[in-house]
SERO-4910 file (N, C-alpha, C, O; in steps of 0.05 Angstrom, whole numbers):
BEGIN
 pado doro    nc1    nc2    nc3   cac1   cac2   cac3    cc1    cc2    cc3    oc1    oc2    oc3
  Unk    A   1425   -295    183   1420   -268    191   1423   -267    221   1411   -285    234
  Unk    A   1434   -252    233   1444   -249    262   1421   -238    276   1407   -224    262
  Unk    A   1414   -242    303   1396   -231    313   1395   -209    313   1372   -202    310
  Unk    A   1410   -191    314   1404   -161    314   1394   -148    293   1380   -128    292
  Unk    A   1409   -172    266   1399   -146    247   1354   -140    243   1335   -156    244
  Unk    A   1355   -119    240   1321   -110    234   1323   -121    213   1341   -118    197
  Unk    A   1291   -145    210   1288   -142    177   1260   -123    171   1238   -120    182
  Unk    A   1273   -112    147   1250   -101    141   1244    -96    107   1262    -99     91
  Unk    A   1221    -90    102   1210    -97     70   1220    -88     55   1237    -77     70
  Unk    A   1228    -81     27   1239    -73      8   1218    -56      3   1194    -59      9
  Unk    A   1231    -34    -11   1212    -11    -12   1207    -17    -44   1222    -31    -57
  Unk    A   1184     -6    -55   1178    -17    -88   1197      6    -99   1204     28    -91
  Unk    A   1200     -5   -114   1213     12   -134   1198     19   -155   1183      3   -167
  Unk    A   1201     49   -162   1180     63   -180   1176     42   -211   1193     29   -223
  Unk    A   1154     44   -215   1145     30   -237   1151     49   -264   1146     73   -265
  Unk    A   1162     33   -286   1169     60   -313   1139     61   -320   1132     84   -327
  Unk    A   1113     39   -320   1079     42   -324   1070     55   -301   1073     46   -278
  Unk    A   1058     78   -306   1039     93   -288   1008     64   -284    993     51   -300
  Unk    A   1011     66   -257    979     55   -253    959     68   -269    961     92   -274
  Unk    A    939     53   -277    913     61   -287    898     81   -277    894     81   -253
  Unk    A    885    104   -294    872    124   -276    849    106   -269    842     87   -283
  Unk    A    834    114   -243    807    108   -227    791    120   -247    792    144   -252
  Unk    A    770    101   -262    745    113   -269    726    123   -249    714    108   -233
  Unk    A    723    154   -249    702    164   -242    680    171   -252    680    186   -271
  Unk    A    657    162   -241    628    170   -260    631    196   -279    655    203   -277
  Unk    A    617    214   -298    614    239   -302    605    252   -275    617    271   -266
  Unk    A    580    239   -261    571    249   -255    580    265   -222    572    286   -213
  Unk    A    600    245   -212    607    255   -189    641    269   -195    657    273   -178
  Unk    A    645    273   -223    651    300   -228    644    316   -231    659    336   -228
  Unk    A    626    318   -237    617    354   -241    601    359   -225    581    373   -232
  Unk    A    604    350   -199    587    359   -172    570    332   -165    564    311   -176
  Unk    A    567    346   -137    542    330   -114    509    336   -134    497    357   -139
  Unk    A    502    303   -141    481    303   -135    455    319   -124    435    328   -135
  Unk    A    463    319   -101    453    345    -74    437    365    -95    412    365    -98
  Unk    A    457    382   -111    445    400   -122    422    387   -145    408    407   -151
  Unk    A    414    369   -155    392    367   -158    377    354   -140    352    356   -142
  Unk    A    385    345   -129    358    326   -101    374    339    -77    388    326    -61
  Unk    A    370    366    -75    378    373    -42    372    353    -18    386    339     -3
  Unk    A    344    356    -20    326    345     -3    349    311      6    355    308     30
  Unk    A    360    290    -15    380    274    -19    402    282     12    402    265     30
  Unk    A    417    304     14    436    313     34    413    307     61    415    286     74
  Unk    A    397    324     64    369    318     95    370    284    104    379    274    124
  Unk    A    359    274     86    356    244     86    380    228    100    381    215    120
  Unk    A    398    234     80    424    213     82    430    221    113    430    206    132
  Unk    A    436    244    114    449    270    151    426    256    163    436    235    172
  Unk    A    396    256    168    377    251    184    388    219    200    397    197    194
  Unk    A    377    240    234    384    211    257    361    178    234    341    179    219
  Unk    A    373    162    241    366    139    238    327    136    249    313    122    235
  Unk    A    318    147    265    296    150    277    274    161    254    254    148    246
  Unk    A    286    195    245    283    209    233    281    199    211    261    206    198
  Unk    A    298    182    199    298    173    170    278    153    163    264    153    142
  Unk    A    278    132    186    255    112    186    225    118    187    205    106    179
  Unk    A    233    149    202    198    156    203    197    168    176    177    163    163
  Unk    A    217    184    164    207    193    128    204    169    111    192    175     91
  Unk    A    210    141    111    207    123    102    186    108    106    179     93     87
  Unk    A    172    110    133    151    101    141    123    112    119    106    100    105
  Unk    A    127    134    123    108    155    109    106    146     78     83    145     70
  Unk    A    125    140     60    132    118     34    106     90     31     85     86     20
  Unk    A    125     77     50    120     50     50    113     43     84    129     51    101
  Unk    A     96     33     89     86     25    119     96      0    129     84    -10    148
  Unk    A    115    -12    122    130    -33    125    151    -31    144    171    -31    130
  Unk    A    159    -31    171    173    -33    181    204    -34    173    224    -20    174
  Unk    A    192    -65    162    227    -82    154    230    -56    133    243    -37    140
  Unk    A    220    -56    113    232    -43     89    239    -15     97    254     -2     82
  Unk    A    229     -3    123    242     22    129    261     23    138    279     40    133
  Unk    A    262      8    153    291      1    169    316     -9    144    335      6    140
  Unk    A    314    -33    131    329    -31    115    337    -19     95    359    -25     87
  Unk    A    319      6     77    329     28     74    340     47     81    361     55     72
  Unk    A    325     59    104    342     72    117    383     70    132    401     87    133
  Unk    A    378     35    140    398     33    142    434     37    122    457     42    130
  Unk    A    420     33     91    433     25     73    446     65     68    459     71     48
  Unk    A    440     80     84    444     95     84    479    108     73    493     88     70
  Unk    A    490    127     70    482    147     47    473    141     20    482    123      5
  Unk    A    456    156     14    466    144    -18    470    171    -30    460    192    -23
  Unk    A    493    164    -58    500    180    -71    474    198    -97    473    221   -106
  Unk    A    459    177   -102    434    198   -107    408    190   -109    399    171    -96
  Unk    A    395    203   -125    368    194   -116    361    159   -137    343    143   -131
  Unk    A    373    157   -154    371    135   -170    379    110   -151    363     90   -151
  Unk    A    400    109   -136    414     90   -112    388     83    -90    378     60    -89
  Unk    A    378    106    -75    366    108    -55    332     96    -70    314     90    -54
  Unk    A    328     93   -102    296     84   -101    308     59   -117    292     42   -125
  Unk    A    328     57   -121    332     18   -138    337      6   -101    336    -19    -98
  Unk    A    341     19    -80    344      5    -46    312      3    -40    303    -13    -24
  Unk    A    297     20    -55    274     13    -44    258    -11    -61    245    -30    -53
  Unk    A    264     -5    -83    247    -28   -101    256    -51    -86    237    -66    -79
  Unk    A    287    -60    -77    294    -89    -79    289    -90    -46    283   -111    -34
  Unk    A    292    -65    -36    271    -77      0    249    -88     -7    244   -109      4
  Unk    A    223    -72    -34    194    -84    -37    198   -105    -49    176   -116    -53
  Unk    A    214   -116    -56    212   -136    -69    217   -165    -53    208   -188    -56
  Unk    A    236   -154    -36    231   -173    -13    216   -178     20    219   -190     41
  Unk    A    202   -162     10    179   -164     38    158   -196     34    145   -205     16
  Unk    A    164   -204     60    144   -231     65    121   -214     71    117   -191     77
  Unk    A    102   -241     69     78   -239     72     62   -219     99     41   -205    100
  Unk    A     81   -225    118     63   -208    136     75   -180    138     65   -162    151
  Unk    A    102   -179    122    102   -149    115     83   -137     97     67   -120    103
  Unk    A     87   -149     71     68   -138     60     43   -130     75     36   -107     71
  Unk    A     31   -144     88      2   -144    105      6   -114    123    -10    -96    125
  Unk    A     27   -116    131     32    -85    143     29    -57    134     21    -37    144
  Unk    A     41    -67    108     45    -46     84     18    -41     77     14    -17     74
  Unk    A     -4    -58     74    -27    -56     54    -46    -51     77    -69    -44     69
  Unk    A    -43    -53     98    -63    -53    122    -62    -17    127    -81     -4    136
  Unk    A    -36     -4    120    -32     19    123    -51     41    113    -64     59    124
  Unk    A    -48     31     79    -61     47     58    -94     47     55   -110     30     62
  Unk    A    -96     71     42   -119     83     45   -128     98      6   -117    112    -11
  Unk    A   -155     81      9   -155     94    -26   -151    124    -20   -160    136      0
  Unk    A   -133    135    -43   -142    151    -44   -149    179    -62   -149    203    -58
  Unk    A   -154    161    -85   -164    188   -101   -202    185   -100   -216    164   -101
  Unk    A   -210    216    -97   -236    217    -89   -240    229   -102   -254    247    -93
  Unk    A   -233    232   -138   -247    255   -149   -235    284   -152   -217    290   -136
  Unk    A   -243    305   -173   -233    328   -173   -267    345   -168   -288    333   -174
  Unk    A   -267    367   -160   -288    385   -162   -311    374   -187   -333    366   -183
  Unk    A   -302    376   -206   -315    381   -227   -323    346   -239   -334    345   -261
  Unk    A   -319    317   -222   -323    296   -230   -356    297   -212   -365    307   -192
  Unk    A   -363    281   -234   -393    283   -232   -404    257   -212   -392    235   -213
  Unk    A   -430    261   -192   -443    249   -171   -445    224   -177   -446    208   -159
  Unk    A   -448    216   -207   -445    192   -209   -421    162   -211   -421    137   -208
  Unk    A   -405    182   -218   -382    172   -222   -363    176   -196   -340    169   -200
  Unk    A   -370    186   -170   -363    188   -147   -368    156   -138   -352    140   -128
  Unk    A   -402    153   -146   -423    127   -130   -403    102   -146   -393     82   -136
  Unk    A   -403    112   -170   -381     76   -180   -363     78   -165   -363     59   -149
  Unk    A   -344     93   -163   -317     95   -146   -322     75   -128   -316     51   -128
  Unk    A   -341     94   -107   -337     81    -74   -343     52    -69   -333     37    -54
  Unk    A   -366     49    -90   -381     18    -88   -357      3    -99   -352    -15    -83
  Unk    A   -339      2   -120   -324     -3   -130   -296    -16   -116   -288    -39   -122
  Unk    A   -278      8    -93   -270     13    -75   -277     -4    -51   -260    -17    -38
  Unk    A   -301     -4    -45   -318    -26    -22   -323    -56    -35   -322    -76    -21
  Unk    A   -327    -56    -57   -319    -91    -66   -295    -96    -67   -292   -119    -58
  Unk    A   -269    -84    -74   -247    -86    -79   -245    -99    -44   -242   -121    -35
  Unk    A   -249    -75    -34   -228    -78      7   -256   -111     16   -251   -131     30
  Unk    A   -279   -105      2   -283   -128     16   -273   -154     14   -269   -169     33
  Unk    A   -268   -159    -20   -258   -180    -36   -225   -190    -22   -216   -212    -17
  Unk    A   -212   -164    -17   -184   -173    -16   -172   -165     12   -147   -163     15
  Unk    A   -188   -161     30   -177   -148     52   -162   -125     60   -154   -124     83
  Unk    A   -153   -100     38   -133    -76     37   -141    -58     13   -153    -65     -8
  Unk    A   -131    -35     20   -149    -12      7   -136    -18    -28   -118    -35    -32
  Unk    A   -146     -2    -45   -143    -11    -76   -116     12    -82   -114     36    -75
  Unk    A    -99     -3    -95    -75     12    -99    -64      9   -125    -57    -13   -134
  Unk    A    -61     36   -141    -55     45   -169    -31     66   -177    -43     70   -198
  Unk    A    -23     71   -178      1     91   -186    -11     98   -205    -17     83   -224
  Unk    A    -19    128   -203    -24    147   -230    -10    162   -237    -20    183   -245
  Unk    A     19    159   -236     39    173   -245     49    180   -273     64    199   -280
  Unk    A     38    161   -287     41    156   -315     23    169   -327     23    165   -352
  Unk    A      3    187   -317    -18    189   -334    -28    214   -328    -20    221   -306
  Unk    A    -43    233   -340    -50    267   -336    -76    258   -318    -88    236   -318
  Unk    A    -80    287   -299   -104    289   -276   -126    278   -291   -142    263   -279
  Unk    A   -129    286   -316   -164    278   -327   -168    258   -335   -189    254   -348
  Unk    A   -151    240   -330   -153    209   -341   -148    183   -310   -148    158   -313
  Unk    A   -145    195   -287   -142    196   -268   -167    169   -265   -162    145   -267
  Unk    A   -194    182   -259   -214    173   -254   -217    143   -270   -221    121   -259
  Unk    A   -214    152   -302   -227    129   -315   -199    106   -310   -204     82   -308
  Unk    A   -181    112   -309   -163     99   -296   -166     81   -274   -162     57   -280
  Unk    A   -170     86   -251   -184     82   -222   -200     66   -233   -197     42   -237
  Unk    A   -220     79   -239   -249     66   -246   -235     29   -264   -238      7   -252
  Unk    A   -224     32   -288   -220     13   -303   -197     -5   -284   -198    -30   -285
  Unk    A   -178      7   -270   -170    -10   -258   -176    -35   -239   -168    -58   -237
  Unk    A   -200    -15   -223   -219    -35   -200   -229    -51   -213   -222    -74   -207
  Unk    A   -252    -47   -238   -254    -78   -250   -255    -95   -262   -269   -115   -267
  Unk    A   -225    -83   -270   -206   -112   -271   -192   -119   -265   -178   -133   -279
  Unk    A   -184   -112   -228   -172   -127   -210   -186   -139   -192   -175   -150   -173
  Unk    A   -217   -137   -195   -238   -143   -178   -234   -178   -194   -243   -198   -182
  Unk    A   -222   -180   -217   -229   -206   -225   -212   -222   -218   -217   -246   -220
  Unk    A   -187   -212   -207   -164   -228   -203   -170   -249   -171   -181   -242   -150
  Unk    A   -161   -267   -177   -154   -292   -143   -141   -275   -124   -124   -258   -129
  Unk    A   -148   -280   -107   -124   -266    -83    -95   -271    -86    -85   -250    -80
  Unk    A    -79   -285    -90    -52   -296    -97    -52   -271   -120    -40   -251   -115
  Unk    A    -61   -273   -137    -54   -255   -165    -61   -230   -154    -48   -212   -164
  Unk    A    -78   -223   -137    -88   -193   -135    -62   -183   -114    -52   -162   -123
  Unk    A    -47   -193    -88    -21   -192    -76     -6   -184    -90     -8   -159    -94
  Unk    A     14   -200   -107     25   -190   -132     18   -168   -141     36   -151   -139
  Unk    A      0   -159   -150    -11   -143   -172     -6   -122   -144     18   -116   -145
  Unk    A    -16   -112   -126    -13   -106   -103     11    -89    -92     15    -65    -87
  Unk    A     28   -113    -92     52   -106    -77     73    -90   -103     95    -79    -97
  Unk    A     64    -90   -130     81    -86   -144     68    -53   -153     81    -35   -163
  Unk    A     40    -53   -146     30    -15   -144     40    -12   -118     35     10   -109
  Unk    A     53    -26   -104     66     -7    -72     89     -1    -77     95     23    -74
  Unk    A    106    -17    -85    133    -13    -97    136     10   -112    157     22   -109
  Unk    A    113     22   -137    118     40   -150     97     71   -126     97     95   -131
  Unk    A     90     63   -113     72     91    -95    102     90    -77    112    112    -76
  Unk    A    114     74    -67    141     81    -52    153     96    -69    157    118    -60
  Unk    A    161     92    -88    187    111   -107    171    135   -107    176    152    -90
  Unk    A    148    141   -129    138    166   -120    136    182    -96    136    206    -94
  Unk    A    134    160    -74    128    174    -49    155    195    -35    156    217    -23
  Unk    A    175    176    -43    206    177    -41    212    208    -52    222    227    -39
  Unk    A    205    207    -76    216    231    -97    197    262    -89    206    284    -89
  Unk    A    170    254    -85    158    276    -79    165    288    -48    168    311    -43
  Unk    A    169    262    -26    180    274     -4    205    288     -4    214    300     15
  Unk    A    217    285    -27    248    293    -19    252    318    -27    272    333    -22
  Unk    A    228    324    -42    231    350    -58    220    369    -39    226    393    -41
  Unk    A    201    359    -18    183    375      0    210    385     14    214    409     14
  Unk    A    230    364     26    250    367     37    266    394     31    270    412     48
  Unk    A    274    394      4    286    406     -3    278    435      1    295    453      1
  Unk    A    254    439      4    228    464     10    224    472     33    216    495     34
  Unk    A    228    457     58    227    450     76    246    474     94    249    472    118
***
């Protein structure tokens, strides 16, 4: 080949097989997400600052806000709380300590729960933080307001029985699930907002 001539690539030649169509979800056919988790669009758009402090408010963990936040957009709200589980799931020890140093019991009862069952709570609540060093943490998400109490109540003692090693665990895995709730109810405020 002489110096002058240009080389250059062969152009493809049309294929008689059409390439494979791209599977697309259903779901990001028939629209944005967005429209059921508006609040979803705020989050993802929100400065980096902004996002870490709505994450903060979740989970009190630093690392895990930051690395949520970072992992930023997500396509919906299912994406954005399987990023949070597997941030809680990898928090060391002195995150966790961050996380749990944050929280604060806090169900205190409805109007109509009676004076006595206030006094088990708190004493209850005060063996728990004394026993384990961090306030007592439950997800009552699963369960209707009036069952709330005896819930609480039966939870404390029988986590009052657990070792510290087992009560952590037991611990970090009610933070993991108060983050997702925390997640879903903020986003909806968002959406309100």
């Amino acid at each position: 080949m002489a110096a002058s001539e240009e080389r250059t690539l062969p152009s493809p030649s049309p294929s008689p097989i059409a390439p494979p169509a791209l599977a697309i979800p259903k779901q990001a056919q028939t629209g944005s997400t967005a429209a059921m988790h508006p609040g979803l669009d705020h989050f993802n758009a929100a400065p980096p600052d902004e996002a870490r402090a709505f994450l903060l408010d979740c989970c009190a963990s630093e690392r895990w806000a930051q690395r949520v936040a970072e992992h930023r957009p997500y396509p919906d709200l299912d994406a954005l709380l399987a990023a949070a589980d597997e941030a809680g799931y990898d928090l060391g020890p002195a995150d966790l300590d961050e996380a749990l140093a944050a929280e604060e019991s806090e169900y205190a009862g409805s109007g109509d729960t009676p004076q006595s069952a206030l006094t088990a709570l708190r004493a209850a609540h005060a063996a728990y933080e004394a026993k384990f060093g961090h306030a007592f943490l439950l997800s009552l998400d699963a369960f209707h307001d009036d069952e709330h109490l005896d819930q609480v109540l039966a939870g404390l003692r029988t986590r009052l029985t657990n070792d510290p090693d087992e009560e952590r665990s037991v611990a970090a895995e009610q933070l993991r699930r108060l983050a997702r709730e925390r997640i879903t109810d903020a986003l909806y405020v968002l959406t309100y907002a």
